[in-house]
C-alpha positions as CSV (number, residue, x, y, z in Angstrom):
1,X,140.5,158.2,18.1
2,X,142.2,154.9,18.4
3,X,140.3,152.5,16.0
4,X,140.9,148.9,17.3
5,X,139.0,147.4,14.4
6,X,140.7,148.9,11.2
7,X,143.2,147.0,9.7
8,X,143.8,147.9,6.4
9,X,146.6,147.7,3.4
10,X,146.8,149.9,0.4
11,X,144.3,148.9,-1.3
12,X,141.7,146.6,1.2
13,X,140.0,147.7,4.5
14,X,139.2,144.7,7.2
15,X,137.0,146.1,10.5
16,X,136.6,143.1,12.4
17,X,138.0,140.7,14.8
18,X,141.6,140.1,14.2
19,X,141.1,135.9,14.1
20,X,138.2,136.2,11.5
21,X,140.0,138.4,8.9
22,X,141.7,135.5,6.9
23,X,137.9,134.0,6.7
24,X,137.0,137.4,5.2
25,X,139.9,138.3,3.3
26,X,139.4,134.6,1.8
27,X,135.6,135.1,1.2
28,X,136.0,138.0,-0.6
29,X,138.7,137.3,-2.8
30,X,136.5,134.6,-4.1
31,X,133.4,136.5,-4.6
32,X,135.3,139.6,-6.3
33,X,136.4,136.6,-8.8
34,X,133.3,135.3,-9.6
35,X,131.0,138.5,-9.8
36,X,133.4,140.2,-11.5
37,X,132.6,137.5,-14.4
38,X,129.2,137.3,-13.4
39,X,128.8,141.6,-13.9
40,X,130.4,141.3,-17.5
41,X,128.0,138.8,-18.6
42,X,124.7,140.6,-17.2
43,X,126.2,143.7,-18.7
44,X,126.4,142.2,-22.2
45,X,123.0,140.9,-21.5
46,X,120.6,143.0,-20.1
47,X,122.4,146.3,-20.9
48,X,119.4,148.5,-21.2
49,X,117.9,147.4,-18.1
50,X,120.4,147.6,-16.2
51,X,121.1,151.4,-17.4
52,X,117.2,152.1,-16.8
53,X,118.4,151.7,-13.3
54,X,121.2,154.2,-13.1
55,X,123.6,153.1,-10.9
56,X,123.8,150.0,-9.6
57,X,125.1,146.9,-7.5
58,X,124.9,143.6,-6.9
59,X,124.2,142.2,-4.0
60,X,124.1,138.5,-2.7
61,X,123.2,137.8,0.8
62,X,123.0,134.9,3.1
63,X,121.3,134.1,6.4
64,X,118.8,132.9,8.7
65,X,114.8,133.2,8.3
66,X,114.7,133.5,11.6
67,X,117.2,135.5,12.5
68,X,119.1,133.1,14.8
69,X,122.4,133.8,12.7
70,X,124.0,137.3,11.4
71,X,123.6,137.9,7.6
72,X,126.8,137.3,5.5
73,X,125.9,140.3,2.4
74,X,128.6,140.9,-0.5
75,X,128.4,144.1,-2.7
76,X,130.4,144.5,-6.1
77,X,129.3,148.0,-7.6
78,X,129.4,149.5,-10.8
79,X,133.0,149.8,-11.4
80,X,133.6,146.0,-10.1
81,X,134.6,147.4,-6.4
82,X,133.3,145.1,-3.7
83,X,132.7,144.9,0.1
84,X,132.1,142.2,2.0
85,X,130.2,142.2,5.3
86,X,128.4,140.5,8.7
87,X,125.4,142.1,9.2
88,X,122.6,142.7,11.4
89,X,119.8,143.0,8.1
90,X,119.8,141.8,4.7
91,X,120.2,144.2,2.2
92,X,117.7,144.3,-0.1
93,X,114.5,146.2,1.9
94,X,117.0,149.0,1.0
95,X,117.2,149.6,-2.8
96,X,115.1,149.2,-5.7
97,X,115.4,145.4,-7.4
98,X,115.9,145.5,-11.2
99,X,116.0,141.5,-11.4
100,X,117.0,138.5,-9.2
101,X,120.7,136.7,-9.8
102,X,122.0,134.1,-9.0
103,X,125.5,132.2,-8.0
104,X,125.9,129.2,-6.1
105,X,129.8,129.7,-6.1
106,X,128.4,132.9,-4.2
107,X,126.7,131.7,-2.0
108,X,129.0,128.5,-0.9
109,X,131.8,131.0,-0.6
110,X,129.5,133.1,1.8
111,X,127.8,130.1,3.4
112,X,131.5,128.9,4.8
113,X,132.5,132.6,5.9
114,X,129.3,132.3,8.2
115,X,129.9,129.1,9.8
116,X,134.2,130.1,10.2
117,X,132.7,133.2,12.1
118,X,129.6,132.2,13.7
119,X,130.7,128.4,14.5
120,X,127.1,127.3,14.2
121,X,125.1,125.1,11.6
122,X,121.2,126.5,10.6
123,X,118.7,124.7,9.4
124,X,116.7,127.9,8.0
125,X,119.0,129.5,5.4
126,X,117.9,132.1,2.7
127,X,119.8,133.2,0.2
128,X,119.5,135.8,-2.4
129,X,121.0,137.5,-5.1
130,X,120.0,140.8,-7.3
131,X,120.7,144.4,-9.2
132,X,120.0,146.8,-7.1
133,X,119.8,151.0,-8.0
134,X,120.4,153.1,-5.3
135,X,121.8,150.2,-3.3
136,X,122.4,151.2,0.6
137,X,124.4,149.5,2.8
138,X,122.8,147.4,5.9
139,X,124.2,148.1,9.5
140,X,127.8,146.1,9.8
141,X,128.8,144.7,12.5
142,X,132.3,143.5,10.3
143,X,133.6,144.3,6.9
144,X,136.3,143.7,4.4
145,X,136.5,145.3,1.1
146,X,138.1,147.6,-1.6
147,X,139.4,150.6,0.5
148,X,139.0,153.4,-2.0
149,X,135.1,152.1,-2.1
150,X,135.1,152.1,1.8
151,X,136.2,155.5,2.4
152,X,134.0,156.7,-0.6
153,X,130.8,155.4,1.6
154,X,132.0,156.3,4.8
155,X,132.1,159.8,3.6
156,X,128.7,159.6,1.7
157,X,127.4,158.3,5.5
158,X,128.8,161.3,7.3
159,X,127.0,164.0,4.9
160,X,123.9,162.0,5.0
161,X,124.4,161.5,8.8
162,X,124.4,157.5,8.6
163,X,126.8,155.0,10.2
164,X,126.2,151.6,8.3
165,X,129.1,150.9,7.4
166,X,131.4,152.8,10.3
167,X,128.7,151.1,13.2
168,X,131.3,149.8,14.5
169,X,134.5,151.9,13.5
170,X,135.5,152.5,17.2
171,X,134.3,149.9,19.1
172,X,136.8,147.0,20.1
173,X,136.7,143.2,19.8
174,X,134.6,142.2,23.4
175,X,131.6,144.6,21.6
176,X,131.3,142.3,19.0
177,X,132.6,139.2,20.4
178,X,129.6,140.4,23.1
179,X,127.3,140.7,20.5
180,X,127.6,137.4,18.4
181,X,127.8,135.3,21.8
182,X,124.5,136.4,22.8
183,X,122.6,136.6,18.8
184,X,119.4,135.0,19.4
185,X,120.0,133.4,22.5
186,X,118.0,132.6,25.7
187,X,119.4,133.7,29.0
188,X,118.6,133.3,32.5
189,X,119.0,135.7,35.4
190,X,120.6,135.0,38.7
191,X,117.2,133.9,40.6
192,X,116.8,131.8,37.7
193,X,112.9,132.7,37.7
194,X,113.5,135.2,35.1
195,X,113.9,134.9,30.9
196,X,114.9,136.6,28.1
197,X,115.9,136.6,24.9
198,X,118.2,138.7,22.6
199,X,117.7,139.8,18.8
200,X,120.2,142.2,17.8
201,X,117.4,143.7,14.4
202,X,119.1,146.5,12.4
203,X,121.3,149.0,14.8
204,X,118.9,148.2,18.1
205,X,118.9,144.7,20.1
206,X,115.6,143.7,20.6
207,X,115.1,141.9,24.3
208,X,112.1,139.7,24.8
209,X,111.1,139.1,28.6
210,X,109.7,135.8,28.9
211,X,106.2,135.8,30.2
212,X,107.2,134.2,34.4
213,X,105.2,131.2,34.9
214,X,104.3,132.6,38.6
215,X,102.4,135.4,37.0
216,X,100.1,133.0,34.8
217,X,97.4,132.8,37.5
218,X,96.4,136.4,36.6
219,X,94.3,137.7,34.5
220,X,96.6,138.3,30.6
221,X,95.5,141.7,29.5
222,X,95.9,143.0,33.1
223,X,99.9,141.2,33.2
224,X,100.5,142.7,29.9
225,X,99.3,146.6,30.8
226,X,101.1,146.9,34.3
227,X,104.3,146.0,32.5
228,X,103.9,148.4,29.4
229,X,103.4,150.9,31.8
230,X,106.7,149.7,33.6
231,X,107.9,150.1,30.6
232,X,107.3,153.2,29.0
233,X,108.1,154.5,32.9
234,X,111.2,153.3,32.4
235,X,112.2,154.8,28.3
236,X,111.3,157.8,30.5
237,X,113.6,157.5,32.8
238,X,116.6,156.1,31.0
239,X,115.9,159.4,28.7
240,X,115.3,156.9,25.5
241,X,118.2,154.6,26.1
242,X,115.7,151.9,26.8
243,X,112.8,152.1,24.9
244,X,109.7,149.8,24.3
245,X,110.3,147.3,20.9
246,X,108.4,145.4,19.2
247,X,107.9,142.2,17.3
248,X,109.4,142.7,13.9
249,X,107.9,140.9,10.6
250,X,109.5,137.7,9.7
251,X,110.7,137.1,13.9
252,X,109.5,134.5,16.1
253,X,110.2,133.8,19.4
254,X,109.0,130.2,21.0
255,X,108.1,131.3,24.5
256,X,105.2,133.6,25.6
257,X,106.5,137.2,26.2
258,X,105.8,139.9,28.7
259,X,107.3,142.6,27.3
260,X,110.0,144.2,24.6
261,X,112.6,146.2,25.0
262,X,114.7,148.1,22.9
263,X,118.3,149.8,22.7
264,X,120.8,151.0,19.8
265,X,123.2,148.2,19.1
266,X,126.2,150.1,20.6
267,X,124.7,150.3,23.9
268,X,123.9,146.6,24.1
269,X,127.6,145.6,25.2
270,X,128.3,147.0,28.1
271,X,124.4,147.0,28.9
272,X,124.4,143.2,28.7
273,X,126.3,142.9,32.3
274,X,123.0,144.2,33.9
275,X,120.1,142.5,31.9
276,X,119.8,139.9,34.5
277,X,119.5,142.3,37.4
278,X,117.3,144.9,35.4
279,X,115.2,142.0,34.2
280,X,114.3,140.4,38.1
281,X,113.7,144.1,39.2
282,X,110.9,144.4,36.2
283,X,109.4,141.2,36.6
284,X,109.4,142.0,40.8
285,X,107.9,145.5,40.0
286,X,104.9,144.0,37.9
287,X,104.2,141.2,40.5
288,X,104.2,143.7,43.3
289,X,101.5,145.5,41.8
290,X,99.8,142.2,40.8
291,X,99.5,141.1,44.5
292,X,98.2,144.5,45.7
293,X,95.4,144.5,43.4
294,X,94.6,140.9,44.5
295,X,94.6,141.9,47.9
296,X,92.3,144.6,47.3
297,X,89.9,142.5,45.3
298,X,89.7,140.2,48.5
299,X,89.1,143.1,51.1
300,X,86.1,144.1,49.2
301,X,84.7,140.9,49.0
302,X,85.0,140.6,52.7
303,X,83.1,143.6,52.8
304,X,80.7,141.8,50.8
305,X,81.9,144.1,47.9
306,X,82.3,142.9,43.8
């Protein structure tokens, strides 16, 4: 299969966008400089603890609390081998921590590769640094890195049946370019009645329909379980493509919502075209049935019913 992404030399492997390599490749030399230092002193300094772990790596990651920018994460691994990655999830819900570390030459070095590729300044940044055991890799939407180490994981993925690291292997440039335009951003649909907002969390994309202002004369709880039934009618339907999401820990959204959806990451490009249309048909759908029920309160009180 033609892989648009890969670009790789003998010894490094880029999967990206062609015009953010250099900010990668630049990045990552830096970082393989300085932890490679950084790994030699921790080694001569916490040697048994760091064996207690059995095999390690150290990560360093940088993002948003919020979530309204990708995560920039760098791994160097036992043997010094590093990869370098944008990333939908930090890494460090998925190994065990032996201790915190720390390098602001790290984290600078990261903090510019975010704003070369994402082109937008936040005001909520975390960063963090550890030793991790049993370190696995966070889904990637780009990465750059020591090719031997690469292939090595991409293997380990296949026999575990994983694709972290090879997400987006063969996928082309408008799926990410897709992806990064839309991170955390409000859109409208054609009517310009409808909301909704998109959280790419992990390998799904998380879409938040704004709560219409037209449906706030009704009654909440009665809003909020016609359109869960629309929606699980419609994960029926679209035989799991679409399913219902939910409000993950540590994510806020501004606006009152009416309902989340859910679909796998690799779906979400070529999905995207439709949201506006899909999202006017839901909202319609749940106002439809809204009215007839009003109706129906107001004939029985004509009939002098409650």
């Amino acid at each position: 299969m033609e892989q648009e992404l890969l670009w790789s030399s003998e010894t490094e492997v880029f999967v990206g966008l062609k015009t953010h390599r250099n900010f990668f490749e630049e990045a990552y030399r830096e970082s393989i400089e300085i932890s490679t230092k950084l790994h030699e002193q921790l080694v001569l300094e916490h040697a048994e603890k760091m064996k207690s772990g059995g095999r390690y790596t150290l990560a360093f990651s940088i993002g948003s609390r919020k979530r309204k920018i990708p995560f920039v994460n760098f791994y160097l691994n036992d043997e010094s081998k590093g990869l370098l990655m944008l990333s939908t999830q930090e890494p460090f819900r998925f190994g065990e921590n032996i201790m915190p570390v720390s390098s602001d030459e790290i984290f600078n070095s990261l903090h510019r590769l975010l704003l070369n590729v994402f082109n937008k300044r936040c005001d909520d940044l975390i960063m963090k640094g550890a030793i991790l055991a049993k370190a696995k890799f966070s889904a990637a939407l780009e990465v750059f890195g020591d090719l031997k180490l690469f292939r090595k994981e991409i293997l380990k993925e296949s026999l575990e049946n994983e694709n972290n690291l090879s997400l987006f292997l063969n996928s082309n440039e408008k799926d990410i370019e897709t992806i990064l335009k839309d991170w955390a951003c409000w859109k409208e649909s054609q009517d310009g009645k409808t909301k909704f907002f998109v959280q790419p969390y992990n390998k799904q994309v998380l879409i938040f329909l704004k709560f219409p202002e037209f449906l706030l004369k009704y009654n909440d709880n009665l809003v909020f379980e016609i359109a869960r039934y629309f929606r699980d009618r419609l994960s029926e339907k679209s035989d799991g493509v679409l399913t219902g999401g939910y409000l993950p820990q540590g994510l806020s959204v501004s606006d009152k919502i009416l309902t989340i959806f859910s679909l796998n990451i690799l779906d979400y490009p070529k999905f995207s075209e439709k949201i506006g249309f899909f999202s006017e048909s839901f909202v319609e759908k749940v106002s439809k049935v809204l009215e007839h029920i009003e109706a129906e309160v107001e004939n029985l009180q004509l009939f002098g019913g409650e």
